[in-house]
NUNUTOR-177340 format. One line per 4 residues: for each residue x, y, z of N, C-alpha, C. Coordinates in Angstrom, 3 decimals, m for minus. Layout:
BEGIN
X,Y,Z,X,Y,Z,X,Y,Z ~ ...
END
This chain:
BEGIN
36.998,m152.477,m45.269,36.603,m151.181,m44.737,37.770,m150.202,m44.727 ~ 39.035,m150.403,m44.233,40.390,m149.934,m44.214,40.468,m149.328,m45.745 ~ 40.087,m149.952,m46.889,40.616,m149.501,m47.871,39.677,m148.584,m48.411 ~ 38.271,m148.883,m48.116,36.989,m147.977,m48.694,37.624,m146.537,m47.852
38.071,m146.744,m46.662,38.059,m145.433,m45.424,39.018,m144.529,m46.606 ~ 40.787,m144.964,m46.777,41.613,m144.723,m47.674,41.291,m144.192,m48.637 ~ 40.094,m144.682,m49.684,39.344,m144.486,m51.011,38.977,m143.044,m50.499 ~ 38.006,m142.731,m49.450,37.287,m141.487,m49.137,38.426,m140.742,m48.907
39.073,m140.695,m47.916,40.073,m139.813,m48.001,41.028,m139.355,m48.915 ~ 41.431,m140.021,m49.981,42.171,m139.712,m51.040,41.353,m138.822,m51.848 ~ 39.586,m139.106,m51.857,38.800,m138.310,m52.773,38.641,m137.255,m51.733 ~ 38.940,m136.931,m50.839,37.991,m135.785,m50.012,39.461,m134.780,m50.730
41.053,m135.555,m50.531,42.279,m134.647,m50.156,42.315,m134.375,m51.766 ~ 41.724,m135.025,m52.747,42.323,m134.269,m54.090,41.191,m132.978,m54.354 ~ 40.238,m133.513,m53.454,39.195,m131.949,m53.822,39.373,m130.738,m53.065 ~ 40.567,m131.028,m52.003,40.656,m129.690,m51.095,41.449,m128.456,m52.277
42.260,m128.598,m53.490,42.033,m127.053,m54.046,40.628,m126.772,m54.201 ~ 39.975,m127.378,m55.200,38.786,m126.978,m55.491,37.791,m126.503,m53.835 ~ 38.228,m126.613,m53.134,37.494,m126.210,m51.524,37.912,m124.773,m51.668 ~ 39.256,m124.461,m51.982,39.807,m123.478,m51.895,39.650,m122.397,m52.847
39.310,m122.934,m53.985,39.462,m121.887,m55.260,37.858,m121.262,m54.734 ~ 36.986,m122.204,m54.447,35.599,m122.297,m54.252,35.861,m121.182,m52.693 ~ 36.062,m121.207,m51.876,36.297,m120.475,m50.980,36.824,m118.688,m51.454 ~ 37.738,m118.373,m51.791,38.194,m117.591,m52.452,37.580,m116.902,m53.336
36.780,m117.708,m53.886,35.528,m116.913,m54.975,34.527,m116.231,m54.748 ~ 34.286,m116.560,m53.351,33.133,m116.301,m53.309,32.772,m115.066,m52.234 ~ 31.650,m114.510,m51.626,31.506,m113.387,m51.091,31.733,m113.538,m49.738 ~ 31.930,m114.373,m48.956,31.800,m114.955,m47.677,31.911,m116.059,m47.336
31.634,m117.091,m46.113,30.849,m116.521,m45.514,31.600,m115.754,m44.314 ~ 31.841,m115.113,m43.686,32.548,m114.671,m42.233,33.232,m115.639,m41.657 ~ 32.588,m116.769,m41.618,33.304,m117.702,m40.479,33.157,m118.904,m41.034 ~ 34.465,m119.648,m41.492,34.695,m120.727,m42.368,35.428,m122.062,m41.063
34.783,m123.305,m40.247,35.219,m124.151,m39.797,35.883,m125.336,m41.162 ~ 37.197,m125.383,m40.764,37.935,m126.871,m41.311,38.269,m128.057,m40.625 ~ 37.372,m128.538,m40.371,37.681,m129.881,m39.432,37.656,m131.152,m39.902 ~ 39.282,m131.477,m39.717,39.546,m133.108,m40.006,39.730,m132.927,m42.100
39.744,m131.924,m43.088,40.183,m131.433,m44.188,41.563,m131.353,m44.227 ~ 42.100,m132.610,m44.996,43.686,m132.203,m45.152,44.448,m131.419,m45.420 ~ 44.831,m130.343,m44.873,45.087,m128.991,m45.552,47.264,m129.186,m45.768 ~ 47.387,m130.271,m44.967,48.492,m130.165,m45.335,49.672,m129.914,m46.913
50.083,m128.488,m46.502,50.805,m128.724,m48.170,50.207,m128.209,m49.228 ~ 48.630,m127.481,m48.934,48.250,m126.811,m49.905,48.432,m125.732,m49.724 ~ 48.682,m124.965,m50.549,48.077,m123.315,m50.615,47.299,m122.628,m50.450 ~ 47.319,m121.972,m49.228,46.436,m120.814,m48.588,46.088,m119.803,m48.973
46.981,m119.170,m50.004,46.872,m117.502,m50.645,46.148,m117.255,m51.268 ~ 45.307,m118.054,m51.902,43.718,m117.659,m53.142,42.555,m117.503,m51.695 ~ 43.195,m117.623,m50.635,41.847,m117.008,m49.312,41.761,m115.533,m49.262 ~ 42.738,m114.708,m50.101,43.115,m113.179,m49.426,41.826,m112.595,m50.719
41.700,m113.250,m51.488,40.145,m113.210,m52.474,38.761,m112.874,m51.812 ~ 38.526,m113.235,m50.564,37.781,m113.555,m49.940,37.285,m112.534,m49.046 ~ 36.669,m111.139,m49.272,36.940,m110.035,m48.763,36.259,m110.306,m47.725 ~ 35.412,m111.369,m46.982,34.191,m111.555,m46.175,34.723,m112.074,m45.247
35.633,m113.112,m45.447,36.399,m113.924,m44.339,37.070,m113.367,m42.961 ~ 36.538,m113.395,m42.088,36.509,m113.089,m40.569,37.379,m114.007,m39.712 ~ 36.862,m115.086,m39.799,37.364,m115.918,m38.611,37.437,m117.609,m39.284 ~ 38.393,m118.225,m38.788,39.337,m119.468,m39.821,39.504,m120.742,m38.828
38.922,m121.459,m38.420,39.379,m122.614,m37.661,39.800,m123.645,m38.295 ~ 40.639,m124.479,m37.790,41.355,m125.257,m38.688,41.744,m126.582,m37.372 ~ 40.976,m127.658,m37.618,40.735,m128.290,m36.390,41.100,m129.693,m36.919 ~ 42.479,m130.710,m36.681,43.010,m131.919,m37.000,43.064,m131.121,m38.626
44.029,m130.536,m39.157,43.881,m130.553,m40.520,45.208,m130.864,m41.152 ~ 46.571,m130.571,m40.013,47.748,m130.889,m40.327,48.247,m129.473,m40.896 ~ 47.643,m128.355,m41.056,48.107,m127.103,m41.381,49.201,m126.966,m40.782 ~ 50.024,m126.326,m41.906,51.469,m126.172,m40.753,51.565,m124.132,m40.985
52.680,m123.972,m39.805,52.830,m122.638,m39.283,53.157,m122.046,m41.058 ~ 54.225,m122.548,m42.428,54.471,m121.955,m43.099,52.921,m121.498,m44.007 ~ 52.075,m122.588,m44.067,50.771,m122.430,m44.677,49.900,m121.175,m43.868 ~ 50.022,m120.850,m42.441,49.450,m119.638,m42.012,49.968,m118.263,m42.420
51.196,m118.379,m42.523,51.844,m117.033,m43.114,51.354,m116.460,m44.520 ~ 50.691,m117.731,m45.019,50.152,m117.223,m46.556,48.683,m116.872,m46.666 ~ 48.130,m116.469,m45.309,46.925,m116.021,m44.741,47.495,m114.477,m44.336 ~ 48.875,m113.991,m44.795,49.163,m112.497,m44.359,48.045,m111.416,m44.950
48.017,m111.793,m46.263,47.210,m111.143,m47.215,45.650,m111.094,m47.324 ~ 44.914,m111.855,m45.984,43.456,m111.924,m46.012,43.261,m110.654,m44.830 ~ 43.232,m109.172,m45.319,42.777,m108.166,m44.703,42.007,m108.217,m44.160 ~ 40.624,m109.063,m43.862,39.628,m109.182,m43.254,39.662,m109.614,m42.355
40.805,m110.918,m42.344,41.165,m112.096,m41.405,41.625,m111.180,m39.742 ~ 40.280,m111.629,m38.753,40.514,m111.075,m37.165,40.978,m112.355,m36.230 ~ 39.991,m113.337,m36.888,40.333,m114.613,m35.615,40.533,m116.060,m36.646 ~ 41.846,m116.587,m35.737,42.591,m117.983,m36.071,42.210,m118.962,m35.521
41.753,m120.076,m35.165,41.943,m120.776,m34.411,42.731,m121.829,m35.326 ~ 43.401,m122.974,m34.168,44.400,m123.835,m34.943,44.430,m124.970,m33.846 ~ 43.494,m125.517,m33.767,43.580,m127.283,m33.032,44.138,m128.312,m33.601 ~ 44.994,m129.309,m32.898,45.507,m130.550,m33.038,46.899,m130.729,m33.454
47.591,m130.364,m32.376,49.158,m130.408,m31.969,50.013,m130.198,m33.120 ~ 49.506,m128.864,m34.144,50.188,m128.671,m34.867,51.490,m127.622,m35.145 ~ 50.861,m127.010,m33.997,51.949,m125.567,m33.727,52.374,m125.106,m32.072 ~ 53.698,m124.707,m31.773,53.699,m124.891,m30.210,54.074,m123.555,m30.567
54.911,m123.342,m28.971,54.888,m121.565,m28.768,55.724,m120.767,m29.532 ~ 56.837,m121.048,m30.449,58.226,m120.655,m30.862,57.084,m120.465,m32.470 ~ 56.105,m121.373,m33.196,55.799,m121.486,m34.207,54.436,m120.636,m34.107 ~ 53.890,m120.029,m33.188,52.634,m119.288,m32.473,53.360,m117.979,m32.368
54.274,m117.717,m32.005,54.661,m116.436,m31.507,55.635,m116.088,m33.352 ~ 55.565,m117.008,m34.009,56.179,m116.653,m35.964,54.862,m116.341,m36.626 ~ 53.949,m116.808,m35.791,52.382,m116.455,m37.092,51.785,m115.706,m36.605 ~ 51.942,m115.376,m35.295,51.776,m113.818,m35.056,52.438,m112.498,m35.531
53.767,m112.930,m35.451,54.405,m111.825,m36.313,53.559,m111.734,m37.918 ~ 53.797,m112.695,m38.207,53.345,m112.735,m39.807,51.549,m112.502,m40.421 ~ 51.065,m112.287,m38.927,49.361,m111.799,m39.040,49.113,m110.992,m38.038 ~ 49.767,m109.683,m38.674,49.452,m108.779,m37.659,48.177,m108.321,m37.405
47.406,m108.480,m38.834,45.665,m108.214,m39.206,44.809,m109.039,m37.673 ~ 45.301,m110.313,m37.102,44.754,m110.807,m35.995,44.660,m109.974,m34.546 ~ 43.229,m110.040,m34.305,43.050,m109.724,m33.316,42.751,m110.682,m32.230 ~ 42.493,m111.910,m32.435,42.445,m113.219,m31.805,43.387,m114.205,m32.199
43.876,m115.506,m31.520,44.648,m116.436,m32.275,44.210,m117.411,m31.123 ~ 43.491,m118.296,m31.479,43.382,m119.755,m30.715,44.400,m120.559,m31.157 ~ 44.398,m121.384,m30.029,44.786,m122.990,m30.113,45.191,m123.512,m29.336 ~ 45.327,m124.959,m29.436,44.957,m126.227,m28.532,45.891,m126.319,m27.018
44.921,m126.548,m25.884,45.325,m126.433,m24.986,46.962,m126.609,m24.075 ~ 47.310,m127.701,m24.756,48.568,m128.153,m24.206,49.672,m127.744,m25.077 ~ 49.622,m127.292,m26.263,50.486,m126.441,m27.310,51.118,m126.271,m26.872 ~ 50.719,m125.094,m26.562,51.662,m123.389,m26.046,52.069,m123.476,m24.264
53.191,m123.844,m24.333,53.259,m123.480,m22.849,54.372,m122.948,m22.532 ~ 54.899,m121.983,m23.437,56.261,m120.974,m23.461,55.655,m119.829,m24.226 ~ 54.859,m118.734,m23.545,53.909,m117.653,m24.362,55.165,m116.535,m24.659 ~ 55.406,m116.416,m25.776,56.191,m114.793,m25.755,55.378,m114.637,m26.839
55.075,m112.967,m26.629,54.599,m112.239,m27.820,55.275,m110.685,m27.665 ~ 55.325,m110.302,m28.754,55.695,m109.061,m28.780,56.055,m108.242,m29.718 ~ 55.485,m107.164,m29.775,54.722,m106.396,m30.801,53.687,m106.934,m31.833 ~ 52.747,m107.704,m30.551,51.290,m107.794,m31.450,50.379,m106.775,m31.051
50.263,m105.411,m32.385,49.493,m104.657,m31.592,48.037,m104.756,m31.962 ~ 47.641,m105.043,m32.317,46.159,m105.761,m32.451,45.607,m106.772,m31.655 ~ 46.922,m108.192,m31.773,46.231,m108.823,m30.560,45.349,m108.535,m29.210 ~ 43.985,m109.155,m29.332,43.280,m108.701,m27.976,43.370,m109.858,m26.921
43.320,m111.220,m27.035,43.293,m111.971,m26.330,44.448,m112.978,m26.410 ~ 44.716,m113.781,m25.800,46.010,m114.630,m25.767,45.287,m116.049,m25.660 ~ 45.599,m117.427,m26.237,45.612,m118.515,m25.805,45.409,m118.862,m24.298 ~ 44.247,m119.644,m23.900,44.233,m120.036,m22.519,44.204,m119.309,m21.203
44.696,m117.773,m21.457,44.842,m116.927,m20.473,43.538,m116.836,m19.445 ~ 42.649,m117.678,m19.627,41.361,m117.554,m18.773,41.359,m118.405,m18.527 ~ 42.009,m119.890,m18.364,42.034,m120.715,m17.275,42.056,m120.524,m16.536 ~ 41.924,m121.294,m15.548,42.151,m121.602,m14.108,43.785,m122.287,m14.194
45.014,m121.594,m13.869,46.533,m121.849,m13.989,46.700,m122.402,m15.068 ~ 46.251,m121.221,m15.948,46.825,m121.335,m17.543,48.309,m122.367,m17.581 ~ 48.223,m122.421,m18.521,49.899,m123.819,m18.676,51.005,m123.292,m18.938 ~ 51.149,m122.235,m18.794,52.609,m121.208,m19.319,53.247,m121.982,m17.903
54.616,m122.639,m18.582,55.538,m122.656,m17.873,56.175,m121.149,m17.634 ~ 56.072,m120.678,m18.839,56.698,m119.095,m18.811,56.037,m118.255,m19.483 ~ 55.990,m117.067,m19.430,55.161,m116.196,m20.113,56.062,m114.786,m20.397 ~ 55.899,m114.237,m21.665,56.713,m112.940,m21.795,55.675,m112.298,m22.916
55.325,m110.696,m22.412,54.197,m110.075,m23.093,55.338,m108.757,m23.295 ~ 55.244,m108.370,m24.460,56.011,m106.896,m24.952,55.350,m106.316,m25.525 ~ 55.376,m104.668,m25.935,54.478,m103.988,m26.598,52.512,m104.586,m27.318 ~ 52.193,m104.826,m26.342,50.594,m105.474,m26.896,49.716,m105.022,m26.263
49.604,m103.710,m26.791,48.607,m102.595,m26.359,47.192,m102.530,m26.371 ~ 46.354,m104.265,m27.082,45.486,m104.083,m26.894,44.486,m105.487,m26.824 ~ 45.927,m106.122,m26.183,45.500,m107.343,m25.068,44.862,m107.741,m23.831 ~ 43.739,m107.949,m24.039,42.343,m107.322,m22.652,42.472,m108.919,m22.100
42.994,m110.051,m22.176,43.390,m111.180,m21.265,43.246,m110.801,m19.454 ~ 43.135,m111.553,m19.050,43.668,m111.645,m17.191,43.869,m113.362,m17.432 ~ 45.044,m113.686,m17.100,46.233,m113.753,m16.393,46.665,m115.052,m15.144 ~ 45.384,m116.271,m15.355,45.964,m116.803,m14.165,46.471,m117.822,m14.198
47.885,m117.444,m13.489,49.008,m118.624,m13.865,49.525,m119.513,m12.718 ~ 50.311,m120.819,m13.364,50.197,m121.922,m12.494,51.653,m121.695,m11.629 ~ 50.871,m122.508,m10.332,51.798,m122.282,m9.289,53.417,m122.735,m9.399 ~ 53.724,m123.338,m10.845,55.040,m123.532,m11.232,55.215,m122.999,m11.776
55.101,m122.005,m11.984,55.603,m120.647,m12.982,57.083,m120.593,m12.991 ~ 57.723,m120.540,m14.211,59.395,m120.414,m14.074,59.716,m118.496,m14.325 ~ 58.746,m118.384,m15.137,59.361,m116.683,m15.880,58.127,m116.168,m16.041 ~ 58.024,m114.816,m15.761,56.596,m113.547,m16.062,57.572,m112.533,m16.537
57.174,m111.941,m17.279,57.672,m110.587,m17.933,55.973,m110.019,m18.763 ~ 55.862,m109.122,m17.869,54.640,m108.191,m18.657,55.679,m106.564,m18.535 ~ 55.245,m106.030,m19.930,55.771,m105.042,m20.432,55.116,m104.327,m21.259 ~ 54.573,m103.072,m21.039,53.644,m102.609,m22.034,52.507,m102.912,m22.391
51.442,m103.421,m21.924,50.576,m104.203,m22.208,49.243,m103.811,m20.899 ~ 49.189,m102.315,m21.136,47.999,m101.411,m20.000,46.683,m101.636,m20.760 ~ 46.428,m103.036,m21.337,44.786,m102.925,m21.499,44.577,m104.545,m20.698 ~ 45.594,m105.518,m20.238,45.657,m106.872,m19.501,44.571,m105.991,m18.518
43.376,m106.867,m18.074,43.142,m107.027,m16.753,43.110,m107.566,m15.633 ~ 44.016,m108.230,m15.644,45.090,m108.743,m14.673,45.506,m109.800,m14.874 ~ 46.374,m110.116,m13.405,47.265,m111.212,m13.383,46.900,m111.841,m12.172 ~ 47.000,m112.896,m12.404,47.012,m113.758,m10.801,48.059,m114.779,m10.663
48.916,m114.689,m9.823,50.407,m115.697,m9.370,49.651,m117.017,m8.571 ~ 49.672,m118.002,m8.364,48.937,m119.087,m8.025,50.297,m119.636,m6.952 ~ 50.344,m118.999,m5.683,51.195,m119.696,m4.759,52.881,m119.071,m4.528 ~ 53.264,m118.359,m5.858,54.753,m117.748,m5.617,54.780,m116.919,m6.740
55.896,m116.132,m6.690,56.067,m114.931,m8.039,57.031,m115.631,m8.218 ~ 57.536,m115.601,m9.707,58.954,m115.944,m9.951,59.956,m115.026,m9.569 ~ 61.409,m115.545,m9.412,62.529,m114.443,m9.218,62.714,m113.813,m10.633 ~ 63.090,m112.512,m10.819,63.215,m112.077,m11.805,61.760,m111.420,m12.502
61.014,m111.070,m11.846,59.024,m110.799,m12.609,59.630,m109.376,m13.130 ~ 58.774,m109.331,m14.275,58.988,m107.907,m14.215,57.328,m107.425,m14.906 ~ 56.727,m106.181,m13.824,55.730,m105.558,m14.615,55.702,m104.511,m14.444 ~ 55.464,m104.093,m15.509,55.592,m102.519,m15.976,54.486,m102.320,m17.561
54.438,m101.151,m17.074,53.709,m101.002,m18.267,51.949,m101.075,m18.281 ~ 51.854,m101.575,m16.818,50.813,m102.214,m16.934,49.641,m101.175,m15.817 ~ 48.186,m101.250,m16.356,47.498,m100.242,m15.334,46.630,m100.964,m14.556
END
C-alpha cells in the first residue's frame, strides 16, 4: 500500500505543470482551492494569464513565500489564503510587500504571531484579527488605510503599535496595555 500511495503521488506531482499551464489558459474560474497539490518548487507565473482569478488557497501544498512573489503579476489576484505551517510573520509581512494587488491574505492560525505590516494599502483585513485574543505576541500596523479588522488581543501582549490605519474598527487589550503602545492615526 506504502508504495501504490508513493506511485499516486509521484503521478499527481509530475502533472502539477500541466494543472498550471491548464489553469493559466483558461478564462477562470474566480476562485481556484489547492489542497494537499504539491506545489513545492514549481512555477507560479503562467497564473498572471488568468485574467479571472480572484481568490487562491493553497492548503498543505508546501508553497513557499519565494513561489508567492511570482503571483505579483496576477492583477486580478484580491484574496490569498496559505494553510499548513508554511509561512510565519517575517515571510507574511515579504508577500505582502510583494502583492500589493491583495486585499485579503489568510493563513494558518498559529503562523503568524509577530504581525507587522506596513504600507499595505489595499490590505482590508489581517490574519486572525477576529479572534477571541488573537495570537500576536506583538503587533505593528503602519500606513494601512484600508484595514477594516478589530483587534482583540491576548492578555500577554508584549508590543501594539497602530499607526495610520483610521478604517481598524477597533482594538481590544485583554487585561493590560503594553508599555510603550502607541495609537495614532486611528478614528
Amino acid at each position: 500500500q506504502e508504495r501504490e500511495a508513493a506511485e499516486a503521488a509521484s503521478a499527481i506531482r509530475n502533472k502539477v505543470p500541466q494543472y498550471i499551464a491548464a489553469l493559466s489558459k483558461s478564462n477562470g474560474p474566480h476562485e481556484v482551492m489547492l489542497n494537499g497539490v504539491p506545489l513545492n518548487g514549481f512555477d507560479l507565473t503562467a497564473l498572471k494569464e488568468n485574467p479571472e482569478l480572484r481568490s487562491l488557497t493553497f492548503r498543505g501544498t508546501g508553497v513557499q513565500v519565494s513561489q508567492l512573489s511570482q503571483l505579483a503579476d496576477v492583477k486580478s489576484l484580491r484574496t490569498l489564503s496559505v494553510y499548513g505551517r508554511t509561512i510565519g510573520a517575517v515571510q507574511y509581512a515579504e508577500a505582502i510587500k510583494s502583492l500589493p494587488q491583495l486585499d485579503r491574505f489568510n493563513t494558518s492560525f498559529s503562523d503568524v504571531w509577530r504581525l507587522r505590516l506596513e504600507n499595505a494599502e489595499n490590505l482590508r483585513s489581517a490574519p486572525h484579527a477576529e479572534y477571541v485574543h488573537a495570537p500576536y505576541e506583538a503587533i505593528r500596523l503602519v500606513n494601512c488605510p484600508k484595514l477594516n479588522s478589530h483587534f482583540d488581543l491576548r492578555p500577554d501582549l508584549q508590543y501594539a503599535h497602530f499607526e495610520n490605519v483610521p478604517s481598524i474598527r477597533g482594538i481590544t487589550f485583554a487585561g493590560r496595555i503594553p508599555p510603550h503602545t502607541v495609537v495614532k492615526g486611528v478614528k
